[in-house]
C-alpha positions in Angstrom: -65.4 74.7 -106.7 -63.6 71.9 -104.2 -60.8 72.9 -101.6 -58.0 74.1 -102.8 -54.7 72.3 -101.0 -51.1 71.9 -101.5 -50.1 70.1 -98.7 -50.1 65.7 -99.1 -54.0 64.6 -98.9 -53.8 61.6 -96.9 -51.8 63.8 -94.0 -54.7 66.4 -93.8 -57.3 63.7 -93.9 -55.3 62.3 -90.7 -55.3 65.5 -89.0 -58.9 66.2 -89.4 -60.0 62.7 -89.1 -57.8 63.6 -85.1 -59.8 66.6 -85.0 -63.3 65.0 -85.9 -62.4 62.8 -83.0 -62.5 65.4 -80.0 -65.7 66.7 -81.2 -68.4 65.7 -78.1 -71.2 63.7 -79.7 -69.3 63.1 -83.0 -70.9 59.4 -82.7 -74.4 60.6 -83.8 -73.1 61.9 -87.5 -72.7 57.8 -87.4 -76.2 57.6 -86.2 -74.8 55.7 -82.8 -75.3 56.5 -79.9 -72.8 56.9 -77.1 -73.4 53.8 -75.6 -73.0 51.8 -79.3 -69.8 53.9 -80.1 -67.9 52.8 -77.0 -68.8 49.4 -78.2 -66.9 49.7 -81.4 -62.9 48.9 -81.1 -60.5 51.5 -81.3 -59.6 50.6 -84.8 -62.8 50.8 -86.2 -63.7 54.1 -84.5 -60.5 55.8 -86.4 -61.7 54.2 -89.5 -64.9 56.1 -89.3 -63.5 59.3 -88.5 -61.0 58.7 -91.5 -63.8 57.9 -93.9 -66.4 61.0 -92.1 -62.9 63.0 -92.8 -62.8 62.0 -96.4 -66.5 62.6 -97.1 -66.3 66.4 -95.0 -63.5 67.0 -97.3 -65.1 66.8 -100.5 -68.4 68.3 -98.9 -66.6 71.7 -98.3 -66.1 72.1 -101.9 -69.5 72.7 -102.1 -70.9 73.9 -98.5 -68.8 76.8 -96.0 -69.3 74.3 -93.3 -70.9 71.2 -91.9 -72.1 69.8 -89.1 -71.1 67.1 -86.5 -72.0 66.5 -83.0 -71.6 69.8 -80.6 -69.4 71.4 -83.5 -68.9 72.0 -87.2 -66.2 72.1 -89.6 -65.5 75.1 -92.1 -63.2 75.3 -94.8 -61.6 78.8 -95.4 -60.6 79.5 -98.4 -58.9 83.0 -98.8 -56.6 81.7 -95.7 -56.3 77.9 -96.9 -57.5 76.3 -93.8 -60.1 74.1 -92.2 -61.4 75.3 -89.1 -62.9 72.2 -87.0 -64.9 74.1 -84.1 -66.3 72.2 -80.9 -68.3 74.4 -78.6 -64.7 76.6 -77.6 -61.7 75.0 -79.3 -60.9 75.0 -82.3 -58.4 73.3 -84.2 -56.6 74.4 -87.5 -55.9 72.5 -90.4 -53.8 73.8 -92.4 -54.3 73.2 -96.4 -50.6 74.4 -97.6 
């Protein structure tokens, strides 16, 4: 099936990789713990949120949602968006 988008990839992979980020215990879909990820540089930490972002992409083309720390992520299809939830926020990505 795969997600259906219009807008430029590499900007929605930036704004989910942002939204990956604020997700509490995000580090365990690494398999690190809290105490290894605040190890890691900055740099490195964005890297692996753009890469988790890349792979969640692709992996809502097949599943309605997956899993990462305290929240998930769902791609919605009939209103072009991916919804990234943690616990009460959520944040909107739109596809188009």
């Amino acid at each position: 099936m795969g997600v259906r988008y219009a807008r430029d990839y590499s900007l929605i992979i930036e704004e989910l990789a942002a939204a990956l980020s604020t997700i509490e215990g995000a580090s365990e879909f690494f398999g690190m713990d809290a105490g290894d990820w605040s190890l890691l540089p900055a740099g490195d930490r964005r890297e692996l949120f753009r890469t988790a972002a890349d792979d969640i992409f692709y992996a809502l083309g097949m599943e309605p949602s997956v899993s990462i720390g305290t929240g998930c992520v769902e791609y919605d299809g009939d209103k072009h968006i991916i919804k990234v939830v943690d616990v009460v926020k959520v944040t909107i990505i739109n596809l188009v």
